[in-house]
Structures are given as C-alpha cells and as structure tokens.
C-alpha positions as CSV (number, residue, x, y, z in Angstrom):
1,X,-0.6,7.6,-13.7
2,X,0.4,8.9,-10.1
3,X,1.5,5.7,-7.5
4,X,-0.2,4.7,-4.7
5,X,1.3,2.4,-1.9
6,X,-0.4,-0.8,-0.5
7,X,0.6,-1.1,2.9
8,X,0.2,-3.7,5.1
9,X,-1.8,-2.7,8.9
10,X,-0.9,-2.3,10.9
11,X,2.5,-0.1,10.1
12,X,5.4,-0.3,11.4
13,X,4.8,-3.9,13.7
14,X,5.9,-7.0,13.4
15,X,3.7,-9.8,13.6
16,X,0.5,-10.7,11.7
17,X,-0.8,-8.6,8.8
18,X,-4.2,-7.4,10.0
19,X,-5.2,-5.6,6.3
20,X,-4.2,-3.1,3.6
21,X,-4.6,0.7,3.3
22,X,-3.6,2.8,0.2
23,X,-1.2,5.5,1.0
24,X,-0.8,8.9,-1.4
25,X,2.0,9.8,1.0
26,X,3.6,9.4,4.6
27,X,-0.1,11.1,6.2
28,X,-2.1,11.2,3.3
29,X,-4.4,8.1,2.3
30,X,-6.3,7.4,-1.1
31,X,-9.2,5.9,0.7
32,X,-10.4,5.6,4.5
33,X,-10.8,2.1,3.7
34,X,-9.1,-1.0,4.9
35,X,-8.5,-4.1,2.9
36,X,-9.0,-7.5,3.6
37,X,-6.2,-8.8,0.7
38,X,-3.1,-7.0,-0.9
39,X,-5.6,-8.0,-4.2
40,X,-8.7,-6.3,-3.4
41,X,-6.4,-2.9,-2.2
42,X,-4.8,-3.6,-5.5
43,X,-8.0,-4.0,-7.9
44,X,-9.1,-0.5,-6.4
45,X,-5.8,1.3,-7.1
46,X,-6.1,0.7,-10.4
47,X,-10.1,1.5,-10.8
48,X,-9.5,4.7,-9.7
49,X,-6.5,5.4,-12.1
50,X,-3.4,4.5,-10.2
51,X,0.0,2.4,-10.1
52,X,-0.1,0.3,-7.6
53,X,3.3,-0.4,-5.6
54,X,3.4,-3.1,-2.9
55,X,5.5,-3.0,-0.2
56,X,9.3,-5.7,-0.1
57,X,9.4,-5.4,3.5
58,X,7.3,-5.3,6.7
59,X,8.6,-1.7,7.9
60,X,8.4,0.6,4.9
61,X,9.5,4.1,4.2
62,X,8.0,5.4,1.1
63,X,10.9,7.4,0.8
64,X,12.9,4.6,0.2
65,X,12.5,3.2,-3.1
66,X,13.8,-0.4,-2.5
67,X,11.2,-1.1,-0.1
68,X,8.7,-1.2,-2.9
69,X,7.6,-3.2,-6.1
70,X,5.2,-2.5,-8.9
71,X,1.9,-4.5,-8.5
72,X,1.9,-5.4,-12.1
C-alpha cells in the first residue's frame, strides 16, 4: 500500500484551513479534488487503496518525515 499525503489548502500559509487535497508527491496529486474535512480526504485515500498520512504541522515538506503521521 503506496502513501498518500492529506494536506491542508491552502499550502504553505498560515491562517485558516480552507480544505484538503491528496498529494502522490511535491507536484503530483491523487485526485483534482478538494476536501471539505481531513475525514472525507481520508475515507477516499483508503477506497482507492492507499495509506493515508496527515500532516503534524501547517508548512509541510513531504520530504521530511516528522512532519507527518499515519491516519490510522
């Protein structure tokens, strides 16, 4: 089961968290899509066969694995 990252929107800003997108990668999304909740980005991760990993902090790096946590 590949990851997929559940990121808040918009990146890289402080201040209110307008949605979630689900990233494959720094360019690459799963879906064009935008979330309302961190849930509903999570309950389609999984129905299309991946690990959900939700974001620690407000400015993330995918690179970086401390800035993430398993959505299990």
């Amino acid at each position: 089961m590949s990851n997929v990252y559940v990121e808040p929107l918009p990146k890289h800003r402080e201040g209110a968290i307008e949605g979630y997108a689900l990233g494959l990668s720094a360019n690459r999304r799963l879906t064009n899509d935008d979330y309302k909740t961190q849930a509903d980005a999570i309950k389609v991760a999984k129905a299309k066969g991946y690990k959900p990993l939700v974001a620690r902090v407000r400015k993330t790096d995918k690179g970086n694995p401390d800035h993430w946590r398993s959505a299990d």
